[in-house]
N, C-alpha and C positions, 0 to 999 in steps of 0.2 A: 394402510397402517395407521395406529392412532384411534384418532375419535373421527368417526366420517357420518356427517348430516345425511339422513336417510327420511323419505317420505313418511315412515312413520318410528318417528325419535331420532335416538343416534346409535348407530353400531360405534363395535370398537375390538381391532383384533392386538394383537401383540404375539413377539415372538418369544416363546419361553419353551425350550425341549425339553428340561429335565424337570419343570414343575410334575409334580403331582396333581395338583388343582390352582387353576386362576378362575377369580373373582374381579369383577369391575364395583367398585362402589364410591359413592359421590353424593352431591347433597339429593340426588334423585332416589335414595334407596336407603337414607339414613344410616352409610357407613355400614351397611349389612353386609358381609363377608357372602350371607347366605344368599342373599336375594336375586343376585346377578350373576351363577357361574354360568364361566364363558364355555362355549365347547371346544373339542381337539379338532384342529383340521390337520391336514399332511404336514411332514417335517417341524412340527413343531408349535405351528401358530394355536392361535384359539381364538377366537373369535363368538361374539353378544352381540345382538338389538337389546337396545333399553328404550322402549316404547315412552319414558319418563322423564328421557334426560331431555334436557336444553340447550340452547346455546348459553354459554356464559355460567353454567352449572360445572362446580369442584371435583373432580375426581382423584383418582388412583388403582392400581392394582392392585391385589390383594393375591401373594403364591403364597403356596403350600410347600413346600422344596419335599426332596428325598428322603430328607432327614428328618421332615413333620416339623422345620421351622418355619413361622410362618412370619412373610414378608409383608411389607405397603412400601410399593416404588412408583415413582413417578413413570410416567408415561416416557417412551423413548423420543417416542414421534409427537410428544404434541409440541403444539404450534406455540402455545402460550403457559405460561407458570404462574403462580404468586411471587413464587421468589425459589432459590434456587435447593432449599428445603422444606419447602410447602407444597402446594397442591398446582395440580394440571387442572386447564379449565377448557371447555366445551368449545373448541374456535370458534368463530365466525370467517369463511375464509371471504367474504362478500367486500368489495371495497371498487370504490369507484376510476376506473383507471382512464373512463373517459376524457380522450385529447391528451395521452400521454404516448407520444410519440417522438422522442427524440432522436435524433441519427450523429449516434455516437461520433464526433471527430475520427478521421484517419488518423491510425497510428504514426506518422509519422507529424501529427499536428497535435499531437496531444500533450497537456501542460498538467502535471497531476497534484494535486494539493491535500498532503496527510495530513490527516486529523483524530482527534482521541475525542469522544463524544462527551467523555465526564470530564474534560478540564477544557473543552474548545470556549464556551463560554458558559461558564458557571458564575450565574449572578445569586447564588445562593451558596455560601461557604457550607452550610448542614446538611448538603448533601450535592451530587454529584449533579452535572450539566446533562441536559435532554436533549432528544432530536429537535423538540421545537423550538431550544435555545439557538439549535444551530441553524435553524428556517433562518431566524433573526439578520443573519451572517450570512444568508446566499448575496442579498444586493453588494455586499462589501467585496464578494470574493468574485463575484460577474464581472466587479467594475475593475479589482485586479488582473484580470484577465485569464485567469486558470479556467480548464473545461473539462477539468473532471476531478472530482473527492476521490481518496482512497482513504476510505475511513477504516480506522482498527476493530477490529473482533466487537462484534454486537451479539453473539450467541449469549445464553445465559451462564454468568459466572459467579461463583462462591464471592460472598461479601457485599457490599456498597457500591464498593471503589476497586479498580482492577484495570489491568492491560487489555485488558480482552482474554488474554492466552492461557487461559483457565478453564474449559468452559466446561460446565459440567449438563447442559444441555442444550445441543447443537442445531436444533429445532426451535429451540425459543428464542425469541428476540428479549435480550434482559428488560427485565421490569421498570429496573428505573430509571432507565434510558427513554421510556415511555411504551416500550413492548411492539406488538406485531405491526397495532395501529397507527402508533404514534412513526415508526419505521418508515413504512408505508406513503403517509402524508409528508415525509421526508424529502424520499424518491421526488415522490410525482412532483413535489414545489422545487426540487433542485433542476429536475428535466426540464419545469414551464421556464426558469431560466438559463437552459442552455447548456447545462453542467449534467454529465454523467458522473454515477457513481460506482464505484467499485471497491467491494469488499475482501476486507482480511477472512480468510478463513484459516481453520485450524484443524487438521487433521493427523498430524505428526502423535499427538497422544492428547487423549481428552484428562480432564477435571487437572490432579489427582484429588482434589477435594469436593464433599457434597456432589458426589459421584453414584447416582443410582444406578449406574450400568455396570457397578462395581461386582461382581458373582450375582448378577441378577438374579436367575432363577435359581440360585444355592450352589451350582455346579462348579469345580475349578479345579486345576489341578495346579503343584507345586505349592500353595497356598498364591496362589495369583488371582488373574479379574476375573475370570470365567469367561461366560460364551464372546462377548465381543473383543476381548486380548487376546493376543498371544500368551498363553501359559507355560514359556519356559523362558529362554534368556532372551530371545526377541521382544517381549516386553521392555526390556531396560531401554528407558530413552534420559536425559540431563534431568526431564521435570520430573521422575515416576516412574515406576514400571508400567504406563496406563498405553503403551502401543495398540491402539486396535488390528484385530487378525487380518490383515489384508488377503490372505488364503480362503478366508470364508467365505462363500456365496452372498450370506446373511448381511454379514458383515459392512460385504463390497458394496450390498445395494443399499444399508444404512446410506452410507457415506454417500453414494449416488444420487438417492434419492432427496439427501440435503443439499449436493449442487442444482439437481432441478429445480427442487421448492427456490432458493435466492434465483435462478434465473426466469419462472415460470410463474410464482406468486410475490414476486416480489417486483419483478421488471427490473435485474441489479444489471448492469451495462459490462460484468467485468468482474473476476475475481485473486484476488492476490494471495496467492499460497503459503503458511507459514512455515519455512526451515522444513523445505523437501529433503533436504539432506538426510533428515531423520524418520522420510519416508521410504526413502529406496535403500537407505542403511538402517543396518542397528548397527547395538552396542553403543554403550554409555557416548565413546570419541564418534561414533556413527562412519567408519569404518569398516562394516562386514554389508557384504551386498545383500541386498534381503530380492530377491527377486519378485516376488508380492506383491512388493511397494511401489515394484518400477512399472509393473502391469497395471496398478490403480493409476497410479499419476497418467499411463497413458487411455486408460478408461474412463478418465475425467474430462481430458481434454475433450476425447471423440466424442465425449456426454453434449460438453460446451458448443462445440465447433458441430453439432447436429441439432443444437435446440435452439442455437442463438445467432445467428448470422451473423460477423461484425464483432460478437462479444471476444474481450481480450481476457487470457490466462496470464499471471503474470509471477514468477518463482523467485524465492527467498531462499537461493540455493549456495549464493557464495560460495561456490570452489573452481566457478570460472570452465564450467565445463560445457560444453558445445553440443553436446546430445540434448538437454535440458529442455533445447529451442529448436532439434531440430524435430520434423515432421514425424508420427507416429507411424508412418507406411515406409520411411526409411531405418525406422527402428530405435527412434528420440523419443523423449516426452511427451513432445506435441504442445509445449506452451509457446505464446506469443512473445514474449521477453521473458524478463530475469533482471532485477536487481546485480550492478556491478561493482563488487570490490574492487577491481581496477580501477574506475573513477576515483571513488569517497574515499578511498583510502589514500593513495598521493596526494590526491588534492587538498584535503585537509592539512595533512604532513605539508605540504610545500605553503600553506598560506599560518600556520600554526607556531611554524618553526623560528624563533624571533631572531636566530641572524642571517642574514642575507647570504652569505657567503656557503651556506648549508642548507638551501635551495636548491634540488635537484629539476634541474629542467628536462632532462631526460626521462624524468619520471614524469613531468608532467604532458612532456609529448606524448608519452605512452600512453598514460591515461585518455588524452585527448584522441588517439587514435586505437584503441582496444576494440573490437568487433567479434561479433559471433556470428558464427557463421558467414563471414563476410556480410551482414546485415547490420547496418548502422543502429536500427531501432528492436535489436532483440535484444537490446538493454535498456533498464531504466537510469539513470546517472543522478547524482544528488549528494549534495553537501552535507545534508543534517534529516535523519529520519529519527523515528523512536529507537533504535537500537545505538544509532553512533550519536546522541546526546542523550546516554543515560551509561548503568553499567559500567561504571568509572571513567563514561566521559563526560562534555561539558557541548553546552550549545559553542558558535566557533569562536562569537565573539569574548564568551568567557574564557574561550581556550587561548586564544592569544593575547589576549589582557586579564588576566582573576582580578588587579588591583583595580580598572578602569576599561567596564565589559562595553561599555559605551563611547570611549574614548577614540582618538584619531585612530589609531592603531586598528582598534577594533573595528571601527565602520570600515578602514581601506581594503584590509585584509580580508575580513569576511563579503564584503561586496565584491570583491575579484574574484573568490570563491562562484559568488553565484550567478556572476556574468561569464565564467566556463561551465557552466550549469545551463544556461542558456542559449552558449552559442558552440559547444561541443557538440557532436553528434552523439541520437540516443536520444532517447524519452525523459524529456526534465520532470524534476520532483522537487516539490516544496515540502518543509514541514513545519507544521502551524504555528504562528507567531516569529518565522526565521526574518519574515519579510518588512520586521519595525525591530530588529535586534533584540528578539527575547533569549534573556541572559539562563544564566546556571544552570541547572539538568533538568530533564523532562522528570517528573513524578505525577503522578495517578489524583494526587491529594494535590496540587498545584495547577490553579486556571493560567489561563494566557493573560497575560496582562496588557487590557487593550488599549492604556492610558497610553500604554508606548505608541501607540498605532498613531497618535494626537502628536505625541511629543516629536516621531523620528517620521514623521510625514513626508520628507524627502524622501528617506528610504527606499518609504512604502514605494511612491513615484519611480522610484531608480529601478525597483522588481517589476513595477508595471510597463515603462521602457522597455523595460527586457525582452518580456512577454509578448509584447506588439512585435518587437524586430523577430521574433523567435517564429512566431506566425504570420508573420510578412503582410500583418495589419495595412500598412500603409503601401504593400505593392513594390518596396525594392530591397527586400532580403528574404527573396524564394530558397537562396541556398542552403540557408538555416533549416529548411526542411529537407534538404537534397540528400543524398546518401554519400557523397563525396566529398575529401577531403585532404587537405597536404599542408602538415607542418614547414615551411619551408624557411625561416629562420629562428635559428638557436644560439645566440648567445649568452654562453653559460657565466663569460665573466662580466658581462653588464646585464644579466641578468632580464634578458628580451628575448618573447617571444611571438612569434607572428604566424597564423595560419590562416587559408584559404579554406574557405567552404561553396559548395557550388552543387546543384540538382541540373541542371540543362549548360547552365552558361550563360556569360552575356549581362548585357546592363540589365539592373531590378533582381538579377537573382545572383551574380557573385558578390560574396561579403569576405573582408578581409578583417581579421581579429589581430591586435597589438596589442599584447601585456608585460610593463613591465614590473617583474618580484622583486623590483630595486630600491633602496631608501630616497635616493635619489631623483630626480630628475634628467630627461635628457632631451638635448634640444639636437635639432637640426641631424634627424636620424633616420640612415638611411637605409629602408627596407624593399625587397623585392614585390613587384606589383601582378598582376595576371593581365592588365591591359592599359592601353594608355587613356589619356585622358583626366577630368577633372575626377577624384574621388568624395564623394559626400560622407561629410563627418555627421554620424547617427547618433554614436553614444561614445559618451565620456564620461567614464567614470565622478572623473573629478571635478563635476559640474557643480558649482558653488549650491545651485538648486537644490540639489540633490542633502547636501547637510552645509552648515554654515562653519563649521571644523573644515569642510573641502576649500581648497585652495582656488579652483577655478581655471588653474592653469592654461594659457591658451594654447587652442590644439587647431579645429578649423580644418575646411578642406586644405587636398592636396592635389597636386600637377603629377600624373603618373608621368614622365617621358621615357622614350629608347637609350635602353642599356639594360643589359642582361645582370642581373645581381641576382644573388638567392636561389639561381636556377630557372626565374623568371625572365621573359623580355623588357621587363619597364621594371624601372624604381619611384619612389618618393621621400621626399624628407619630412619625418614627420616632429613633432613635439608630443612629450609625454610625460606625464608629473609619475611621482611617486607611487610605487603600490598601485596603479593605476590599468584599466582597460582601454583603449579604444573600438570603436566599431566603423568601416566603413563601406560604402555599397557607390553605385553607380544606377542613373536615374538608365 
């Protein structure tokens, strides 16, 4: 489909049923409607050699509809555009992938880092950030410790400046992001250092704007999209009526054949689904079961899980439902995780809420212990994405301080946040710029401001600690990646909570987690242990290091000895400042 390099020129077929006549013309034919009609083949396609065209030569279609109106649409399939109202141009699909072999982190080691490509680092306020802006930014984000991007929507969308979640062509990598090429040389410089990448896709409803798939070949019914919508109420989705027909063959193998191309020519390690919700449902609330939707979702997966060995699916489904994740031959979705509301959404609430006394710790057990399918890691967990700091909300630190987003308050709170981000079970998620407290709401037209990265340098330090314990860098916090877990103290009136994590057992891989959401401080506190012995103090929040607002409090190892507390054999007494984490393990 598209434009395909052929021995002699380039063919080009497309699918259009109810044209009357399709034309290819481009700068190889001087925009002659006449010069290049395509012929009919079966079900609809049509299909040209242009003995003339090139690589790198402008095209488009040219239909004739039913009605003798006559069209110029962009190409469905091409790879590449001007812009998202301009012209398709001739690919090259050639590109050098030599010694690009990465081997994606195991899922249960994986540390994900969002990013929006036009504000991650835009040193040009006139216009929007590029993938080679973001090359700039691999050595920063290596030395932070994350190993893998999940960068937002790169298809091509209407405008400048965008979410991504627009796209009005699903095949092109946007232009002034820097396009197929600039994409490309992304990938492979992210993999030479060690980071996989995985993409936002969108398939839930394309454009609604600068939409050539719009009644493409004239055809439509209800006054709707034509051949690739749904033409009656199943269109309706929040952004449009733009639902593509998940019933159609045509349709199905669009969509399929854009998951191949990002796993096949692109080498993407991974792809993260936008708001399936409004794939396997319609209707405006996404409420009525579309069965369609739920046979694509599970035909994407078995696309994935046959072309990519290793690559993860990952679902933007928020309703907390267990099918999502489980296997396509039990009669699930078939993706690898899913994004949890159970996490982000208590957790926020309990570190956001500025009196203590309206701290629900029972919410936050829950969150700490929420699972699908009995699988730690068929969640992704995370404090701060593009959706929960925008859309009337705030990054966390502006959310628990608007007066002073930087202030004590704001560093204690929001760093607790992301040291249960870390040491929770489930797949941790960063999102860009959380890691130097970037303040007020995420917008399109707003870079990261990396001056912070200088100024809250501890911070930064305090998410890099994390990351190492998280991945058991240093060889004695294996549990952090284990599947096993037990809240086993809750005090709701001093506001302490302490849980056990553990993968085998035993010294180097059980880790014990102390938080307390108290204004206070408390000393000589005593919590139930998993084993005796000395315990080693890992992290502490409130290391002076870390900000010069942190108190320092001393914490220090601990003597586990016999006595049963908390349901455990052993206790210890610990110290613990304000607002505060601790972490400890055994050598």
């Amino acid at each position: 489909m598209g434009s395909i390099l052929s021995s002699d020129g380039v063919a080009f077929r497309v699918w259009a049923p109810h044209a009357q006549r399709v034309s290819v013309i481009g700068a190889f034919n001087d925009w002659d409607g006449s010069a290049n009609p395509m012929q009919p083949e079966p079900r609809g396609y049509w299909y040209v050699n242009v003995e003339t065209a090139r690589i790198g030569d402008h095209y488009k279609y040219q239909l004739v509809t039913q009605g003798g109106e006559i069209k110029q649409c962009l190409d469905p399939y091409a790879r590449e555009v001007t812009n998202s109202v301009g012209n398709a141009i001739v690919h090259d699909p050639d590109f050098d992938w030599e010694g690009d072999e990465l081997a994606m982190a195991k899922w249960n080691e994986l540390v994900l880092y969002e990013l929006h490509v036009g504000t991650f680092n835009d040193d040009d306020s006139s216009r929007p950030g590029r993938f080679i802006s973001i090359t700039s930014r691999l050595d920063y984000l290596k030395r932070l410790g994350i190993n893998a991007i999940q960068i937002m929507p790169v298809g091509q969308f209407a405008g400048m400046r965008s979410w991504g979640y627009n796209p009005s062509q699903i095949f092109a990598v946007d232009s002034d992001y820097g396009g197929s090429l600039g994409f490309k040389r992304f990938i492979k410089r992210s993999h030479q250092e060690g980071i996989a990448v995985i993409l936002d896709v969108v398939y839930n409803h394309f454009g609604p704007s600068d939409l050539d798939l719009w009644q493409f070949d004239g055809w439509s019914e209800n006054g709707k999209g034509g051949i690739y919508f749904y033409n009656d109420d199943r269109a309706i989705t929040p952004w449009g009526e733009t639902r593509p027909d998940y019933g159609r063959g045509e349709v199905r193998q669009y969509i399929l054949d854009n998951v191949r191309m990002w796993l096949d020519e692109y080498h993407i390690d991974g792809l993260r689904f936008d708001s399936t919700l409004y794939i396997r449902n319609a209707g405006a609330s996404g409420t009525e079961e579309l069965p369609d939707g739920w046979s694509i979702l599970q035909a994407i997966n078995e696309t994935v899980a046959g072309h990519h060995l290793g690559g993860i699916t990952i679902a933007e489904d928020l309703q907390s439902n267990d099918w999502i994740t489980k296997d396509v031959g039990a009669g699930g979705a078939g993706f690898g995780s899913q994004w949890d509301p159970n996490f982000v959404r208590p957790i926020r609430e309990a570190v956001i809420t500025p009196e203590d006394d309206n701290r629900s710790l029972e919410s936050i057990r829950d969150a700490i212990l929420f699972r699908y399918n009995d699988d730690a890691f068929e969640r992704v967990i995370y404090s701060e994405s593009h959706d929960d700091v925008a859309n009337g909300q705030a990054r966390i630190p502006q959310e628990v301080n608007p007066s002073d987003p930087t202030g004590w308050y704001a560093q204690k709170r929001s760093t607790m946040a992301a040291a249960l981000v870390f040491t929770a079970p489930g797949i941790p998620m960063l999102f860009q710029g959380q890691e130097f407290l970037e303040g007020a709401w995420f917008r399109d037209s707003v870079p990261v401001d990396w001056d912070q990265r200088d100024e809250f340098r501890g911070i930064v330090r305090l998410y890099r600690d994390l990351i190492r314990l998280r991945l058991n860098r240093q060889g004695f916090s294996r549990g952090l990646c284990g599947q096993f877990t037990q809240v086993h103290h809750l005090n709701d009136e001093h506001k302490v909570l302490a849980f056990h994590r553990w993968d085998l057992g035993g010294p180097g891989d059980d880790v014990v987690v102390i938080a307390n959401f108290f204004r206070d401080s408390h000393d000589e506190y005593v919590v139930g242990m998993p084993a005796a012995g000395t315990w080693k103090l890992r992290f502490n929040s409130d290391w002076h290091g870390y900000s010069e607002l942190f108190e320092g409090y001393p914490g220090g190892d601990v003597e586990a000895i016999p006595g049963a507390w908390d349901g455990l054999p052993f206790h210890a007494s610990i110290q613990i400042a304000p607002y505060s984490i601790l972490i400890y393990s055994q050598l």
